[in-house]
N, C-alpha and C positions, 0 to 999 in steps of 0.2 A: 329223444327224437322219435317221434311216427310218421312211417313213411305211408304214404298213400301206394295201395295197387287195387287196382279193380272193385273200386268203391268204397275199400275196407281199408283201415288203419292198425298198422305193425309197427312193433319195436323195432330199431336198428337189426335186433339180432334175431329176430325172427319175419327179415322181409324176405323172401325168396322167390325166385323164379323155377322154372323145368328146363334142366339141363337140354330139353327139347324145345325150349323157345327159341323159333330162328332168327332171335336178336342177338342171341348168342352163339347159336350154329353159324352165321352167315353174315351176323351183321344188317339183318332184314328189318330195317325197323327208323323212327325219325326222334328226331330232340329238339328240346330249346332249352337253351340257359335264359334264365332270367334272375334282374333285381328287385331287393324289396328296399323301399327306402322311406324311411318313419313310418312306416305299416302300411303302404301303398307299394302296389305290386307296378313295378315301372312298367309302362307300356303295352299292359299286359294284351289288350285286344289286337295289338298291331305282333305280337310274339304268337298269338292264336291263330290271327289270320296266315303268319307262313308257314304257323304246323300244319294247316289246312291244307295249304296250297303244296305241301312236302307230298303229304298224304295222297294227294289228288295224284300227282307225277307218278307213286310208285304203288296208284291203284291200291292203297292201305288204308282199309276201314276201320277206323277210328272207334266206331259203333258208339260214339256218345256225338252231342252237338256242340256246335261252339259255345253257347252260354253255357252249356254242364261241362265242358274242360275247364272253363273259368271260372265257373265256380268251386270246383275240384280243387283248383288251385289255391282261389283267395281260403277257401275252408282248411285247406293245410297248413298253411300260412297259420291262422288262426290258432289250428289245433298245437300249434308248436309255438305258438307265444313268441315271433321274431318280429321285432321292430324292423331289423338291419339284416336281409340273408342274401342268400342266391339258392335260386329253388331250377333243379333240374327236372322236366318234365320229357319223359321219355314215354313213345307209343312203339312197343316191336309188334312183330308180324302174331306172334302169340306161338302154341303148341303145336308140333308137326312131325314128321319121319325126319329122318338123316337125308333125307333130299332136299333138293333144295325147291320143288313146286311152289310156292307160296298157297295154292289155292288147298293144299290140305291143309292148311293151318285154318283151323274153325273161327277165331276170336282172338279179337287184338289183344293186348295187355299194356295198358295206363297206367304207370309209375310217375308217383311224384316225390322229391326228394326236396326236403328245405332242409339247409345247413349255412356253413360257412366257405367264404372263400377268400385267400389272399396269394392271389398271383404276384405281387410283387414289393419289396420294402418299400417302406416310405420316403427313405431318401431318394430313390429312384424318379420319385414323380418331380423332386428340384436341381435332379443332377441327370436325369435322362438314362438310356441304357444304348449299349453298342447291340448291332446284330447284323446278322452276315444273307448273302445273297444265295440260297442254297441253291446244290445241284439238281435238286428233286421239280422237275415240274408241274405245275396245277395241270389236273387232270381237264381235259379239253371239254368243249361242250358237246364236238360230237360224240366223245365215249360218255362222257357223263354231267350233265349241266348241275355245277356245284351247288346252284340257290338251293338244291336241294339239301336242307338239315339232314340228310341219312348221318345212321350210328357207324358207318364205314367209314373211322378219319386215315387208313393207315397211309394214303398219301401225304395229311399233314405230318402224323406220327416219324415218320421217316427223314421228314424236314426236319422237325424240331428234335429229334437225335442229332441231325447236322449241327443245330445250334448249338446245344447242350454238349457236346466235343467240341466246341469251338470256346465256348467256356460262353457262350451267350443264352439268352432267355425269350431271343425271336430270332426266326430268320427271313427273310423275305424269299416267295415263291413265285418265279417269274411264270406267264401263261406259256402253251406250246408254240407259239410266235414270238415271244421275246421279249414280250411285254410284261410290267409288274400286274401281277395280279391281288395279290393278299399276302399276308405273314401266315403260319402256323394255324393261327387261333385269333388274329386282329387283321382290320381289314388299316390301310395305312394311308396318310395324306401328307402331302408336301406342301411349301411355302414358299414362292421365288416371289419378289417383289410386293410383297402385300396381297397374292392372290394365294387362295388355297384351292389347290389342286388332288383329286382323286381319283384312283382307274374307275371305267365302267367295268360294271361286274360282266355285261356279254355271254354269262352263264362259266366264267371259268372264278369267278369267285363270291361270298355272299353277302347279300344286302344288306347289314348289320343293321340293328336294330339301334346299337350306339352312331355309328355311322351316319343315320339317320337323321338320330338327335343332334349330332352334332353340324349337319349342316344347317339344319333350324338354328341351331346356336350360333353360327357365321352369320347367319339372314336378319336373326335379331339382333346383330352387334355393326351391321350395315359391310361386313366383308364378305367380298367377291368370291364365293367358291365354284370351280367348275369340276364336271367330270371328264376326264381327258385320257390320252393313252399315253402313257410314261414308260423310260425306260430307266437302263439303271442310272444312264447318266442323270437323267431330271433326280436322280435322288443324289445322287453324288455336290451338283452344282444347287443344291437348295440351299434357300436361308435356314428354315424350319421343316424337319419331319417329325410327326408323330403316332401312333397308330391307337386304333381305336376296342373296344368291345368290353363284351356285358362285366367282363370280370377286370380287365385294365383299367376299364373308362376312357380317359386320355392319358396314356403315355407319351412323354417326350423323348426323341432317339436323338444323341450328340452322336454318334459313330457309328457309320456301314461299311463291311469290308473296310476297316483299319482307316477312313477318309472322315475326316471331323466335319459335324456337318454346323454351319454357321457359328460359332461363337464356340459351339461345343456346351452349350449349357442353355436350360427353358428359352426359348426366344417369345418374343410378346405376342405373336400372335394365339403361339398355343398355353400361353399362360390366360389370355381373353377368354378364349373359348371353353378353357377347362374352368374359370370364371363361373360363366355363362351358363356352361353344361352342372353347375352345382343348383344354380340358382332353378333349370329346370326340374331337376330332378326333387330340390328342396331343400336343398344343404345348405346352412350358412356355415363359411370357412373364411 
């Protein structure tokens, strides 16, 4: 493995940071997960455009351009011979004091990480997985507008301890109003009658990049999807939920908080669009 930082290429075990970088003091800093799939970096300009857009929100200069982080990219890719990865690309604030100024910190720091990733077994994707409605709320947009990718997850972090004592592997986090907003680390959609239904993100959760894909995927198969505002019940009385992201893809969920959701097993609409979402991405299956 060689990991990319600041133009240069390290072994695993010789990547490091300065215990004064305030990505690690503080958490000061953005990411993106991304897929690689048959040697094509999924999506990559629309994964670039919102590290941009992260950056811009918290004033964090990047000090390269969009075509040089993407090239950054597709060249680590390269230099690590992956057909099939998930390549994490993190910008922190860079070196600084034990304070937390951001403006002493001189020079961002670009890490790129290509490896592997399996979030979940495979039987999961034909039997679904349970997960629970956590106590933890999505942080609001007026303390903090989530679309922003910062390295700060420990509101999700707190969630997904929820789950993980629950003996689940998501949980859903509702926003400061009551509404669904996203899971842990997936953003989630429902199914009542042949419509596919999704929250608006409204700045309390993020505009996945799967997410995305996957509504193209609903658009290309001629089904209706809206963005709506849901609660638990829309999740409870669905035919179909599934949740989405770079490292799940489409997950299908038969059980929230112990209520079996349609059949309790894939229902067709999320086996269509997880269809659909291979064929975009390139996969025959």
């Amino acid at each position: 493995m060689k990991i990319y930082i600041d133009g240069e290429f390290y072994a695993k075990e010789d990547a490091k940071i300065s215990v004064f970088d305030h990505g690690l003091l503080y958490g000061d800093g953005i990411f993106e997960g991304i897929r690689v799939y048959n040697g094509t970096v999924f999506r990559l300009a629309e994964h670039i455009d919102r590290l941009f857009s992260s950056a811009q929100a918290i004033l964090l200069d990047i000090g390269m351009t969009r075509a040089d982080v993407m090239k950054a990219v597709e060249d680590t890719v390269k230099v690590n011979e992956r057909e099939n990865a998930y390549i994490r690309l993190v910008v922190t604030r860079g070196v600084g004091d034990l304070g937390i100024n951001p403006y002493l910190c001189k020079k961002s720091s670009v890490i790129i990480i290509v490896g592997d990733i399996s979030l979940y077994p495979e039987e999961f994707y034909k039997n679904g997985i349970a997960i629970i409605t956590s106590s933890v709320r999505r942080i609001s947009p007026d303390q903090f507008d989530t679309r922003i990718k910062s390295l700060n997850y420990l509101n999700n972090i707190l969630a997904k301890i929820e789950a993980v004592q629950a003996g689940c592997m998501e949980a859903v986090m509702l926003a400061s109003d009551g509404y669904v907003a996203e899971c842990t680390a997936d953003n989630i959609f429902v199914v009542k009658k042949g419509i596919v239904y999704t929250p608006h993100s409204h700045g309390s959760s993020l505009e996945g990049i799967t997410r995305g894909a996957v509504i193209d995927a609903a658009g290309n198969l001629k089904i209706e999807c809206r963005e709506n505002r849901l609660t638990q019940y829309d999740l409870y009385i669905s035919d179909e939920v599934f949740i989405t992201g770079t490292g799940a893809e489409i997950m299908p969920v038969t059980k929230i908080d112990g209520r079996v959701i349609g059949n309790g097993e894939c229902g067709p609409v999320t086996a269509s669009l997880r269809k659909e979402f291979w064929k975009i991405v390139g996969i025959n299956k």
